[in-house]
C-alpha positions in Angstrom: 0.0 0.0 0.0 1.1 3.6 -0.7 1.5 5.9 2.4 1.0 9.4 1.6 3.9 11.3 2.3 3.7 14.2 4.9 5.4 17.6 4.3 7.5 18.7 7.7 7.7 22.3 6.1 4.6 24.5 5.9 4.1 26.3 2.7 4.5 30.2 2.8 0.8 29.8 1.7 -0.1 27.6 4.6 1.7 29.4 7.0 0.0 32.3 5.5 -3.7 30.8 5.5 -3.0 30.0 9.2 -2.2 33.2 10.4 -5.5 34.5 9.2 -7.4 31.6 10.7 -5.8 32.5 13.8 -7.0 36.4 14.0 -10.2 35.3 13.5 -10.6 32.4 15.7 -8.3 34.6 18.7 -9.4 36.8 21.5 -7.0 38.7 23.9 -6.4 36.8 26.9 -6.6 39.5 29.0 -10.4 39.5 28.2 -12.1 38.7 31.9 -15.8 38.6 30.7 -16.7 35.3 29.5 -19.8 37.1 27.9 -17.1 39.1 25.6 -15.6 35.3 24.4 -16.7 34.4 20.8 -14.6 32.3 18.2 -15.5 32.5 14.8 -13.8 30.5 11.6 -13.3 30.2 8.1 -15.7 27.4 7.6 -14.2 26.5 4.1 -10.6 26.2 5.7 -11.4 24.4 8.6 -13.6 21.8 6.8 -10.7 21.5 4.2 -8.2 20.8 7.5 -10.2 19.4 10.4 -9.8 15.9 9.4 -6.3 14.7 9.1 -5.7 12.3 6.2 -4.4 8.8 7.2 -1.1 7.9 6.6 -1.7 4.3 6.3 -4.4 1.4 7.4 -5.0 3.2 10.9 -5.3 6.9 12.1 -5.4 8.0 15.7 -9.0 7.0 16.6 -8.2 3.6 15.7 -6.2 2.9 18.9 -9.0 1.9 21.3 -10.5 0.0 18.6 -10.7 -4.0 18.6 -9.0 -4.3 15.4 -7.4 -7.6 14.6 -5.5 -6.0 11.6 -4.1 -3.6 13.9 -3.2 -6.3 16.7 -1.0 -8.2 13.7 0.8 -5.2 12.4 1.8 -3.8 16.5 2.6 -7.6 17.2 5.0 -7.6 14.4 6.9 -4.6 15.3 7.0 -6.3 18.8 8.9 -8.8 17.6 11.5 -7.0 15.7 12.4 -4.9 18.4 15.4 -5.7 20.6 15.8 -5.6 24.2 17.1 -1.7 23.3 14.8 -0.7 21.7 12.0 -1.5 23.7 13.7 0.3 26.7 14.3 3.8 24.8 10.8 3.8 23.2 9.8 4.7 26.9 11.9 8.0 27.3 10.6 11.6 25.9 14.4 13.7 25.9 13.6 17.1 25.5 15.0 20.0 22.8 15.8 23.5 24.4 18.3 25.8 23.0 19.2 26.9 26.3 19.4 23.4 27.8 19.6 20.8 24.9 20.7 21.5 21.9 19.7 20.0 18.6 22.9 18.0 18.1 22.6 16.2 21.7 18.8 15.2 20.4 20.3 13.8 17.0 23.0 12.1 18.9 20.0 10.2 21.6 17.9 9.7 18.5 20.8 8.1 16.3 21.9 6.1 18.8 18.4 4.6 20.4 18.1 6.5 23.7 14.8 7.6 23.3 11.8 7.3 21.7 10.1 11.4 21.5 11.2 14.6 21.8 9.2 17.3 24.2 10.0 21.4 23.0 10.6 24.0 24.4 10.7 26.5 21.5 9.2 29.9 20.9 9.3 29.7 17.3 6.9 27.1 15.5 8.6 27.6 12.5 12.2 26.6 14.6 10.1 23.7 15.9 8.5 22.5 11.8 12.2 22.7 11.2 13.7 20.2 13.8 10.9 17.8 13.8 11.9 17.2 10.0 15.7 16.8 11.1 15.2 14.6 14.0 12.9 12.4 12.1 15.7 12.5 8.8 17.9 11.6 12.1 15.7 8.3 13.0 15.9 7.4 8.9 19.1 7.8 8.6 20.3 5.3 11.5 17.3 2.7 10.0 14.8 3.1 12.9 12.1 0.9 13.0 10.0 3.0 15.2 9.7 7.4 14.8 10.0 9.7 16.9 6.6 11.2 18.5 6.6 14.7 19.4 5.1 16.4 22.0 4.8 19.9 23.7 2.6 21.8 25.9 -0.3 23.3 24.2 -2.3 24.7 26.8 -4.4 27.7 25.3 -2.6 29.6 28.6 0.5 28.8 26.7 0.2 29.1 23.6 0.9 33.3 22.8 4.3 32.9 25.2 5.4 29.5 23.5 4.6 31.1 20.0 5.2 34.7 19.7 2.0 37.2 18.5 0.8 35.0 15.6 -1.9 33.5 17.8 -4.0 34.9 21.1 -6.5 32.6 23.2 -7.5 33.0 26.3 -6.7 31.2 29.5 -8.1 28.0 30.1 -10.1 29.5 33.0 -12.0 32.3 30.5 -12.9 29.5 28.6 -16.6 29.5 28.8 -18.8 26.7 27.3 -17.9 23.3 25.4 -18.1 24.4 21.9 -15.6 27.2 22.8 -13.1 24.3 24.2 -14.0 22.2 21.4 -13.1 25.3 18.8 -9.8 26.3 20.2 -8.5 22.8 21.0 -9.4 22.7 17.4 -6.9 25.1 16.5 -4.6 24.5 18.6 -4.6 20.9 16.9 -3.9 22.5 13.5 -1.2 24.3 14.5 0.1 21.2 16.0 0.2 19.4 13.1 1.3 22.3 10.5 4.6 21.8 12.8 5.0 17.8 12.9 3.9 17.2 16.4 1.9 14.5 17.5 1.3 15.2 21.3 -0.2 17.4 23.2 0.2 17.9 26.7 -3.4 19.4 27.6 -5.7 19.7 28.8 -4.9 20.7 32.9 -8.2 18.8 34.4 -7.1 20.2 37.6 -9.3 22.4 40.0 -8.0 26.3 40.0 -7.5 26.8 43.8 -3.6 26.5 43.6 -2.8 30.2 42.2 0.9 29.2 42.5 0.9 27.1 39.5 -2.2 25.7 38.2 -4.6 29.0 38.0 -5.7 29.9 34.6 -4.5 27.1 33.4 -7.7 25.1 35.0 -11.2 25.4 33.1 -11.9 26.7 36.6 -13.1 25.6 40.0 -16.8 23.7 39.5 -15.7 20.1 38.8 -18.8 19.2 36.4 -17.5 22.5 34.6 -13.7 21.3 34.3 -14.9 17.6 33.3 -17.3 19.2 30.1 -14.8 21.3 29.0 -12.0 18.6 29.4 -13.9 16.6 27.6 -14.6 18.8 25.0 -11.2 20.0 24.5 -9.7 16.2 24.0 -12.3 15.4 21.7 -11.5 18.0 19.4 -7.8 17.5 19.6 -8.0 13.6 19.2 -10.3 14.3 16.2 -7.9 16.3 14.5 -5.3 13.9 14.9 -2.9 15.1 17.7 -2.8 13.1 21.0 -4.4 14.7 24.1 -3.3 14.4 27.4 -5.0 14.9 30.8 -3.1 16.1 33.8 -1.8 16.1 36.3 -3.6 13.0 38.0 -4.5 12.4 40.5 -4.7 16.1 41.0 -2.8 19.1 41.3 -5.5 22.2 42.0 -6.4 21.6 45.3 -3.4 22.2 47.4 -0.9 24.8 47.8 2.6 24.7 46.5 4.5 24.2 43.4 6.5 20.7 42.4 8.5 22.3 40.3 10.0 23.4 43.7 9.2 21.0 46.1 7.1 17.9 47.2 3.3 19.0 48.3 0.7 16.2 49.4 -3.2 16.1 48.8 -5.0 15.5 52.0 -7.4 13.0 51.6 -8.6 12.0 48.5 -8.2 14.1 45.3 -11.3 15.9 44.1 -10.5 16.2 40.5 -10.7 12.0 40.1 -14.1 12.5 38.6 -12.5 15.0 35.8 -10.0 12.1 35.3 -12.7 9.3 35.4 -14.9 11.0 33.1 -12.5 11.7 30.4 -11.1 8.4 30.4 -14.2 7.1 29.7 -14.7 9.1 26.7 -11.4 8.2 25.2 -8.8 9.8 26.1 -5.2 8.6 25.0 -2.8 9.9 27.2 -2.9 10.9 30.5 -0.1 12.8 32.7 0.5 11.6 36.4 1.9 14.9 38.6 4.7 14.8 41.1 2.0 15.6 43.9 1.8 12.8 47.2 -1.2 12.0 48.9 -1.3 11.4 52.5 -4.2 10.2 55.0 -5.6 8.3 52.4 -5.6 4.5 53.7 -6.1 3.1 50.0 -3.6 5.6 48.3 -1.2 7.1 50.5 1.9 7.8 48.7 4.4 6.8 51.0 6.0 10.1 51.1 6.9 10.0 47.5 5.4 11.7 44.8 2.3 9.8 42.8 4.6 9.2 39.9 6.6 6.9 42.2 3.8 5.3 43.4 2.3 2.1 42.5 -1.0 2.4 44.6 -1.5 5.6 42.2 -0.3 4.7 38.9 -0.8 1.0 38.8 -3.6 0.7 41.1 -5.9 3.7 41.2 -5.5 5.1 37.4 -5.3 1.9 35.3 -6.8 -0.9 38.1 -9.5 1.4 39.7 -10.5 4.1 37.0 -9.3 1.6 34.2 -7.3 3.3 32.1 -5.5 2.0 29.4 -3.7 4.3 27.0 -0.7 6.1 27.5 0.7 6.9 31.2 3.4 9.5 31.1 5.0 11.3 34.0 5.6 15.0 34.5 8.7 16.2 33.5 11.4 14.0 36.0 13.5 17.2 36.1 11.5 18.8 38.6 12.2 19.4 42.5 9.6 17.2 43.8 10.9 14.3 42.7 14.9 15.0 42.2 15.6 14.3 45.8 14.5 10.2 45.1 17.7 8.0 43.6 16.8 6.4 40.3 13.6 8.3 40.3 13.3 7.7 36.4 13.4 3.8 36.8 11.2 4.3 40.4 8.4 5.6 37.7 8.7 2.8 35.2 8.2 0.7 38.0 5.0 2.2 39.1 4.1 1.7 36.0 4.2 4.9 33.9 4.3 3.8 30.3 6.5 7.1 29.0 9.3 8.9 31.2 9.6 12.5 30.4 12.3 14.3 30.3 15.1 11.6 32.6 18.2 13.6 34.0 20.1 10.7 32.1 18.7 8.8 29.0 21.4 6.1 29.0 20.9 5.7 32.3 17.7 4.8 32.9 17.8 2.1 29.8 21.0 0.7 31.0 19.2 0.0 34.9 16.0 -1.1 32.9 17.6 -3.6 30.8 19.4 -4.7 33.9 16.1 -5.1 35.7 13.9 -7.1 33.3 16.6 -9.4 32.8 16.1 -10.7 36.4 12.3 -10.3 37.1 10.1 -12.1 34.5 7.1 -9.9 35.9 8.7 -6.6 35.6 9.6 -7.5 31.6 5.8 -8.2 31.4 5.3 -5.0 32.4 7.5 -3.4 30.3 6.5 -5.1 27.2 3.1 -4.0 28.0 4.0 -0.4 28.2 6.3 -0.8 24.9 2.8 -2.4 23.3 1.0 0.6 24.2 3.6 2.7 22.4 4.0 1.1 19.1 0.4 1.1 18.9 0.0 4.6 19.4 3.0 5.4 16.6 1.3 2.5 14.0 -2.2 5.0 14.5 0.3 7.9 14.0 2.4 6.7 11.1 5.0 7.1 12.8 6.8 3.4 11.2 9.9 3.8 9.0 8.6 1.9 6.2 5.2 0.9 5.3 3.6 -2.0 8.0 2.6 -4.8 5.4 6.5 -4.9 5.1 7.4 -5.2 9.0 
């Protein structure tokens, strides 16, 4: 079967066409008044753009699907992978220009330390340019498997992350579903004009913490945050980009910041209804935060964060609230959960499918490969994750050759 080949470079036209679909889809996000919020389109453009074309037998709403096809073509990837390469398809590096350059990504990607990129770039255009090279990267040393690449697209975000060529409003002035819906919409296009596949959005977490969640919630009403959650991974998953809930089990009802420092939920999180409710309508990916919980005699925490936890990844998000796409952890880089040796590996454990952003790639695959080679049921777990993975990059054509030839 032919695949249709995907450009990595926007057209002058596109980038053109987009632009104007952003001033009139944008508001300021100073605006306060949600009855001030409206979003209108081109209808023609969108129409023309809000269904991606496949790039083979499957597309990204294929993935929860029982599809024996599917199974077969994952399966046989499975078995062509080494030891390796299973272990580096769990690790999301991370491209800054301050912290990482481009040439230590190539370097991770030529050599099979990891399996995505996250960015950090202000310039889409910067970012449509590297996803190109790092994927020419992954051809060139004969990968079987892509790169995915994610960032976080968080309407809060997006004007800082992206210069003045868009303007949304904050999650929290976001007022009704089909608002959500739209601007998830376009964030999802502009996504994909730049070659990524993830996004890390939307926060399903209450707004109470000021410190660090605060716009960035749909708000404080939970019925409120689960609609528009909904809403806004719908849309995104629709137009072919991965959406990810976080930070579970929740991050918006208790002070502090863990980018800085460990802070516990009391008792039991109030945002597990957001998370149960968009799991059940399908979401793919879903970020576990570096919060603990204490004086919880089901899912105490130990005194580590949740993405070291087993009760909480293991046995309250995929057990409990059965969940079974994606589990990736906040980025590992961050204060809360530094302090803990092998933290990376301590996740993987817990069973977090994707480790973003390890303080040492080769690392963490050297102690995993060392691990499942001496604990049969830890290897199952693995290779479970690892399944999870190649079927999300089959749905996103992200294979180095066409499947009926793996």
């Amino acid at each position: 079967m032919t695949r249709k080949k995907r450009t990595l470079l926007p057209s002058a036209a596109s980038l053109f066409a987009l632009f104007l679909l952003f001033l009139f889809v944008s508001r300021p996000a100073d605006r306060s008044s949600s009855k001030d919020f409206t979003v209108e389109y081109d209808a023609q453009f969108v129409e023309d753009n809000s269904t991606p074309s496949r790039v083979g037998r499957f597309d990204l709403l294929d993935y929860y699907r029982e599809d024996p096809e599917l199974d077969a073509a994952v399966e046989a990837i499975m078995e062509r992978l080494t030891e390796e390469d299973m272990v580096s398809q769990m690790v999301i590096t991370y491209y800054s220009p301050t912290w990482k350059d481009a040439e230590t990504v190539i370097r991770l990607i030529e050599d099979n330390k990891t399996g995505g990129v996250i960015f950090f770039e202000k310039s889409n255009s910067e970012i449509s340019h590297l996803t190109g090279v790092f994927s020419t990267a992954a051809k060139r040393a004969s990968s079987l498997l892509l790169p995915v690449y994610a960032i976080d697209g968080e309407p809060s975000f997006m004007q800082d992350r992206f210069g003045g060529s868009i303007s949304l409003p904050p999650a929290e002035r976001i007022p009704t579903e089909e608002d959500a819906n739209k601007i998830a919409g376009t964030i999802a296009l502009l996504l994909r004009k730049m070659g990524v596949h993830i996004n890390y959005a939307p926060v399903c977490d209450t707004s109470f913490n000021r410190e660090i969640i605060g716009l960035r919630s749909f708000g404080s009403d939970i019925d409120k945050i689960a609609a528009l959650s909904q809403a806004f991974i719908e849309s995104t998953q629709a137009n072919g980009i991965v959406a990810t809930a976080k930070h579970f089990p929740g991050h918006g009802s208790i002070e502090g910041d863990t980018h800085k420092k460990l802070v516990f939920i009391d008792g039991s999180p109030p945002e597990l209804a957001v998370f149960q409710r968009v799991i059940n309508a399908g979401v793919l990916s879903v970020m576990v935060g570096h919060v603990g919980v204490k004086s919880n005699d089901r899912y105490d925490t130990d005194g580590r964060p949740s993405t070291l936890s087993r009760n909480i990844v293991t046995g309250l998000l995929k057990e409990e609230l059965g969940f079974k796409g994606i589990v990736v952890t906040d980025a590992m880089t961050m204060n809360a959960v530094r302090s803990f040796g092998m933290s990376s590996y301590l996740a993987a454990r817990a069973g977090c499918d994707m480790i973003l952003m390890p303080s040492d790639e080769e690392q963490f695959i050297r102690k995993m490969q060392q691990e499942i080679r001496g604990d049969a049921g830890f290897r199952s777990q693995v290779t479970e994750s690892v399944r999870k993975i190649v079927r999300l990059k089959v749905c996103l054509g992200l294979i180095n050759g066409e499947v009926e030839k793996i």
